[in-house]
N, C-alpha and C positions, 0 to 999 in steps of 0.2 A: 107502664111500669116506670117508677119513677129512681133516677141514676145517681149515685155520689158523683160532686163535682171531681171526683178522681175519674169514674168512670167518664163521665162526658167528655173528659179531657181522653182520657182512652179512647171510646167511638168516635170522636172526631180529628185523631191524628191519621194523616195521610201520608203518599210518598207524594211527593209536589216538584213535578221538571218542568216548570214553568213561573217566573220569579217575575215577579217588577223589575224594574230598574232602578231599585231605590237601594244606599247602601244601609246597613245593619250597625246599627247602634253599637259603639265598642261595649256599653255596660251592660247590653242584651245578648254579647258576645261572653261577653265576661259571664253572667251567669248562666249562659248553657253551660260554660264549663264548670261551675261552681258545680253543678247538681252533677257532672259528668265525675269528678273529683268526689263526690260523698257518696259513691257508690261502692257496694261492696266489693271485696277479692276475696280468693282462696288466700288463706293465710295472710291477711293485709297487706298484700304485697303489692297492692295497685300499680300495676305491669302496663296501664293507658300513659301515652305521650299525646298531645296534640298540638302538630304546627297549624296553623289559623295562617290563611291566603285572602288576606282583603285588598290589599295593593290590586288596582286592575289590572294594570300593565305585568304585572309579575303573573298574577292571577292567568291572565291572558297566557301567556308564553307557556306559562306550566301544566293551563288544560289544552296546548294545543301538541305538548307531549304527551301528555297522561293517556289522551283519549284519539290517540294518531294511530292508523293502519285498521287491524281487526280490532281495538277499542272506540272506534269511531263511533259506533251506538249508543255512548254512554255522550257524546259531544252536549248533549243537554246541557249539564251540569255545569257548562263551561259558561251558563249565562245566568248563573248563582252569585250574588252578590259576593258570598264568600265560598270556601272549598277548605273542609278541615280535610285536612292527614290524620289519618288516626294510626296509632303506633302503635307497637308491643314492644316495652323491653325485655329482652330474652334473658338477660343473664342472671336472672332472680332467681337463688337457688328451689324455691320450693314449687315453682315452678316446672323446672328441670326433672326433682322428685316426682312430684305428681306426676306426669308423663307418663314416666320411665312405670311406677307401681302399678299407676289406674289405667295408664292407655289414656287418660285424655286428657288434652292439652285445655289445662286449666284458665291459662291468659285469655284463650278464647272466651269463653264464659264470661270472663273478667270484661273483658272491652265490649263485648253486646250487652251487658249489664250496665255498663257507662257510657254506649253509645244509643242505652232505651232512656238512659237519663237526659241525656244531652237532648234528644230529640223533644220528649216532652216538655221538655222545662223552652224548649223554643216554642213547642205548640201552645202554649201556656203565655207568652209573651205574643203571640200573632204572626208569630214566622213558621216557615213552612221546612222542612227538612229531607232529604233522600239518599239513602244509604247506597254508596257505589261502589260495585262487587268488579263491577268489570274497568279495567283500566290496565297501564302498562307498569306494572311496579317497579321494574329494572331502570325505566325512565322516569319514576318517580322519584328514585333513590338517587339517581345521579344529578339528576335538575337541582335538590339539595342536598349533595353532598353528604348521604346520612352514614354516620357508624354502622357499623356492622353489629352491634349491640342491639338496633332496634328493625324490628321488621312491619312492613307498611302491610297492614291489617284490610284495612277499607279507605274508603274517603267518603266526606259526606257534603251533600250541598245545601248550603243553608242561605236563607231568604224572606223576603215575601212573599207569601203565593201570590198570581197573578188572577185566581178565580178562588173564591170563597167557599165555593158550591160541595157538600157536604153529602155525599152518599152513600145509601145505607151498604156497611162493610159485608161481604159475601165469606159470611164462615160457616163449618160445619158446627152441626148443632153440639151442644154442649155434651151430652149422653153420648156422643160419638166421638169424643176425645178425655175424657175425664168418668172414672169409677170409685167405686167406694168399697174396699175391702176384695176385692178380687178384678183380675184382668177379662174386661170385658170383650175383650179384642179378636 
C-alpha cells in the first residue's frame, strides 16, 4: 500500500529517550514551535505557553528537580538536548465556560493538538521527541518561578534520536476503533 508523505511522516514518528549528544538548531527549535503555534483551539484562544530549556547547565539542574524522588523514571529525558515546558494558560475566559457547560477541559485538547504539531514538524526536520507525563510539577513551577495563571501541562524532550531504527507501530486494527453510521462497540 502505498502512503501520503503525511502519513509516512505519521508511521514513522516515535517516542525517542535516547538522544545524541548533539545540540538542536535554534531554527529547528524555532519551527517546532511555529507548527505548535498554527494549531487549532477552542474558540482561538491558544491557551499553549512554551519555555524551551537548551542551556545545559540550566537544563541540567531543572531535570534534576523535575524528575527527583518517585519521578526518577522519567530521568531519561534529562539527556535531551532540549526539555520544553509546555503550559496552559488558565485565565482564558472560554476556556473557564467550556468547562464549566461541557465538563471538558477544553485547554487540554488545545495543547495535545499543539504538542502532535510540535512533535511532527520535529519528525519532519530529523529530530526525535517524547512526551512527559511524569514529572514533579510543584518543582517545576518553582525552579521557574511561574504565575499562577499558567499550569505545567506536560514537558517534552526533544532531540536526535540516537538509533534511527523504524518499527512497525503495534495498533489495533482500524474496524476496531473507527464506524460508519452506528456504534460498533
Amino acid at each position: 500500500m502505498d502512503f501520503s508523505p503525511f502519513q509516512e511522516l505519521v508511521r514513522s514518528r516515535r517516542s525517542v529517550r535516547r538522544y545524541l549528544e548533539i545540540p538542536v538548531e535554534r531554527e529547528k527549535i524555532l519551527a517546532c514551535l511555529e507548527a505548535a503555534r498554527l494549531a487549532p483551539s477552542a474558540e482561538n484562544v491558544q491557551p499553549w505557553r512554551f519555555l524551551v530549556v537548551d542551556d545545559p547547565d540550566l537544563k541540567a539542574r531543572f531535570a534534576s528537580q523535575a524528575f527527583s524522588g518517585i519521578y526518577s523514571f522519567s530521568r531519561f529525558a534529562a539527556k535531551a538536548p532540549v526539555l520544553i515546558v509546555i503550559l496552559a494558560q488558565l485565565d482564558i475566559l472560554a476556556n473557564r465556560i467550556g468547562r464549566k457547560i461541557q465538563g471538558v477541559p477544553f485547554y487540554l485538547i488545545d495543547i495535545g493538538i499543539a504538542g502532535a504539531h510540535l512533535s511532527l514538524q520535529a519528525q519532519e526536520l530529523g529530530l526525535g521527541t517524547c512526551w512527559i507525563g511524569w514529572f514533579n510539577p510543584r518543582k517545576v513551577r518553582k525552579f521557574f518561578a511561574l504565575p499562577k495563571k499558567y499550569r505545567v501541562v506536560s514537558l517534552m524532550a526533544l532531540g536526535y534520536p540516537s538509533e534511527k531504527t523504524v518499527r512497525e507501530k503495534r495498533r489495533k486494527p482500524l474496524a476496531e476503533i473507527a464506524w460508519f453510521n452506528r456504534c460498533g462497540g
